[in-house]
C-alpha positions in Angstrom: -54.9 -65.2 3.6 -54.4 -64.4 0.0 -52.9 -67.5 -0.9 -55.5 -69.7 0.9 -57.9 -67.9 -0.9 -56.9 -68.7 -4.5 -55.6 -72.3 -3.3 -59.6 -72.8 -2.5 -60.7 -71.0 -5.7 -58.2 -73.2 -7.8 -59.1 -76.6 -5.9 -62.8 -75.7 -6.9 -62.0 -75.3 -10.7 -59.8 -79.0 -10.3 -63.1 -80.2 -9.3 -65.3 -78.6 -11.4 -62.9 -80.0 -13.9 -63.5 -83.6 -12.3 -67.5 -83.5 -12.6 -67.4 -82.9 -16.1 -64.6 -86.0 -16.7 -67.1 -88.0 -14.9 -70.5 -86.4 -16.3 -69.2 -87.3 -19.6 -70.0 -91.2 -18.7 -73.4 -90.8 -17.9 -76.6 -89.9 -19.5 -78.7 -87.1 -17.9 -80.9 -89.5 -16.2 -78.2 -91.8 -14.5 -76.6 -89.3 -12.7 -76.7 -89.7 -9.2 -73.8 -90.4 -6.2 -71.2 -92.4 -8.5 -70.4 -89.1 -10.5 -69.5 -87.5 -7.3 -67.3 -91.3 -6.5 -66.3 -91.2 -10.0 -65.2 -87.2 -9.6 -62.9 -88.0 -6.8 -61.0 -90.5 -8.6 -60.6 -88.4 -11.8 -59.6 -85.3 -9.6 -56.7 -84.3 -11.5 -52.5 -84.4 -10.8 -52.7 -80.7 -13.0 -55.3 -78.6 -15.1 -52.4 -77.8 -17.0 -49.9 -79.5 -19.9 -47.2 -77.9 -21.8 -46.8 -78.0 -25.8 -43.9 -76.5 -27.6 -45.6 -74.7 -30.9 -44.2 -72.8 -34.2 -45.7 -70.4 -37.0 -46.9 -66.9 -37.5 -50.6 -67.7 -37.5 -50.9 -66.5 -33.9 -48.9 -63.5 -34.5 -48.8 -60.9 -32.3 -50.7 -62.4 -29.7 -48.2 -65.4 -29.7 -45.3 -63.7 -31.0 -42.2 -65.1 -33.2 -41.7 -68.4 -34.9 -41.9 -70.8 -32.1 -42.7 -71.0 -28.0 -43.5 -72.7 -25.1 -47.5 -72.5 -24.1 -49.0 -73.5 -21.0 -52.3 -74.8 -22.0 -55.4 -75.8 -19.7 -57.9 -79.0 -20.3 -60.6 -78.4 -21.4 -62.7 -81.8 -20.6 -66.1 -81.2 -22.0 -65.4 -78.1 -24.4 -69.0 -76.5 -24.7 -69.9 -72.6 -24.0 -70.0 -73.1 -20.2 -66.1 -73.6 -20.9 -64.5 -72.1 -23.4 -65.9 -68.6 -24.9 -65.8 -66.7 -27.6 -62.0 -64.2 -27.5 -60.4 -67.9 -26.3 -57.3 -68.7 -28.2 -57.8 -72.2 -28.3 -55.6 -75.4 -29.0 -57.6 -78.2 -31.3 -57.3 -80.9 -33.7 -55.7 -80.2 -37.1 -59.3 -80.1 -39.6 -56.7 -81.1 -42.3 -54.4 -83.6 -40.3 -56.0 -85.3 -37.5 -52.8 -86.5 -36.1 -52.0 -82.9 -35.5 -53.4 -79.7 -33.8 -53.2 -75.7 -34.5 -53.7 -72.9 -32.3 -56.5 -70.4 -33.1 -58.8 -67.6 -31.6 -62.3 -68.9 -31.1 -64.4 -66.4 -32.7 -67.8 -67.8 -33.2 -70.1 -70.8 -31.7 -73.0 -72.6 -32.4 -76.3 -70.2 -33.5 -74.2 -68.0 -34.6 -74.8 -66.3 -38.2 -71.7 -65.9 -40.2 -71.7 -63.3 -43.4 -69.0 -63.4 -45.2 -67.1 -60.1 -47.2 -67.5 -62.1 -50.9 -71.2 -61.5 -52.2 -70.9 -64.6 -53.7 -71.2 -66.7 -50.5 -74.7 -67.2 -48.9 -75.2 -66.2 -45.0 -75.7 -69.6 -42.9 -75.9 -70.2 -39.0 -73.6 -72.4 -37.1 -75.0 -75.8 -36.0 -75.3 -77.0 -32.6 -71.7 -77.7 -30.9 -69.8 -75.8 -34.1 -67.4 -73.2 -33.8 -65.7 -70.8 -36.4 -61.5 -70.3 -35.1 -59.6 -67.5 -36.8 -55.6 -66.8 -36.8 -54.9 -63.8 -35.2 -52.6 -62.7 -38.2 -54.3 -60.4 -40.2 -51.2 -59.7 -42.6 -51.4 -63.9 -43.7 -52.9 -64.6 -46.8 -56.5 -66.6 -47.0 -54.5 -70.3 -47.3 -51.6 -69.0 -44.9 -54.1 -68.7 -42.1 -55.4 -72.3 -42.2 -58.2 -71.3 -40.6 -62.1 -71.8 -40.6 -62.4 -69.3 -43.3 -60.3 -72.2 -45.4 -61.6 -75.2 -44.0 -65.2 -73.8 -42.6 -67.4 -74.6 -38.9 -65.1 -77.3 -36.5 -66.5 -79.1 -34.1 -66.2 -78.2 -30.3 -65.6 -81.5 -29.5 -61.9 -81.1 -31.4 -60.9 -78.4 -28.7 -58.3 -79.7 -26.1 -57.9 -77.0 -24.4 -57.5 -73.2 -24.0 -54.0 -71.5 -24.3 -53.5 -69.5 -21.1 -49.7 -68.4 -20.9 -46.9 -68.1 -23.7 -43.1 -68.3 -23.5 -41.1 -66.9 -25.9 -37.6 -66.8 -24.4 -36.6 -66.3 -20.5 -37.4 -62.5 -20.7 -40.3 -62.5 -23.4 -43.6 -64.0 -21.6 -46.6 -63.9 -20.3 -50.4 -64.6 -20.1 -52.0 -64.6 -23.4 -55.5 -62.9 -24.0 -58.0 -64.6 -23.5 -61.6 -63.8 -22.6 -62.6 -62.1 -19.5 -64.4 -64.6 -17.9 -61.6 -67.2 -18.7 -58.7 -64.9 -17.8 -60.2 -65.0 -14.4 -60.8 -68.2 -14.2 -57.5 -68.7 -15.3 -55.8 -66.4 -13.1 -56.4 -68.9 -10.0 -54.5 -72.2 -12.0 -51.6 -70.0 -13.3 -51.1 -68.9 -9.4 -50.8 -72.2 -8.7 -49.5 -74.3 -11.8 -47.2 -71.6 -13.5 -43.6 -72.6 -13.5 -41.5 -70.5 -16.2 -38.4 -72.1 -15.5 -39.5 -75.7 -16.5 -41.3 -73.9 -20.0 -37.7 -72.2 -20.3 -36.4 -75.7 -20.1 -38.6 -77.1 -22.4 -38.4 -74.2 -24.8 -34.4 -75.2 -25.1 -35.1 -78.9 -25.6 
């Protein structure tokens, strides 16, 4: 009975996850019956991908030089689906060709006030966020994060980071928010396969 239960809860979030794929074709006022057509065609193979990362940005959360991370889609990144405490995966601000992995610590109508005296107060803008490393022993430029290169668009979120491999004995869910580590809980029951991330962390 367990297992049908969080096989229902996890088909659920793979649909979820196919409205928003097929909302983000429409305007408000066309929706109607051919996002639900368009939502069965888009429902998903897996909410999941793999990426094979490296640096101390992350550390301890994501600990040592390099992994394996299990990381879900995020289709339409706004506050309905990623919070605030997510460690994130998005587009490089300084290389758009690449990505980092950050905590997501602020989003939009948010006020920011900085330590220095010297910089003014200001409130993110709609669809913003504000990502932070996790390593608080990094210097200012070893971070790379928005207190370098400032607000980043939601929009440049791919998608949440939800387990982390390390080696065949060091692993585990990383910490997210509440509300997404729940969420989450149901597509790691189902999608979680350590063996193939040990794999790929010895490619």
């Amino acid at each position: 009975m367990g297992w049908l239960s969080t096989f229902v809860r996890y088909s659920a979030i793979k649909f979820e996850h196919s409205l928003y794929l097929s909302w983000k074709k429409y305007d408000v006022g066309q929706i109607n019956a051919r996002v639900l057509r368009d939502a069965c065609k888009n429902f998903p193979d897996k909410l999941t991908f793999m990426i094979w990362a490296k640096g101390e940005e992350m550390s301890p959360t994501i600990a040592g030089n390099c992994g394996t991370l299990l990381v879900r889609k995020l289709p339409l990144p706004t506050p309905m689906q990623v919070f605030v405490g997510d460690v994130v995966l998005l587009k490089d601000p300084e290389s758009s060709d690449d990505y980092i992995i950050r905590r997501l610590a602020a989003i939009e109508g948010c006020e920011m006030v900085s330590n220095d005296e010297k910089d003014e107060p200001f409130v993110l803008e709609k669809d913003q966020c504000w990502v932070l490393s996790d390593n608080g022993s990094l210097k200012k430029k070893e971070t790379r994060d928005s207190r370098l290169f400032g607000p980043v668009p939601m929009t440049d979120i791919l998608g949440r980071v939800i387990y982390a491999l390390q080696s065949a004995i060091d692993h585990g869910p990383v910490e997210n928010s509440c509300l997404a580590m729940s969420q989450d809980s149901y597509v790691l029951a189902v999608e979680l396969d350590v063996e193939k991330m040990a794999k790929k962390s010895k490619m």
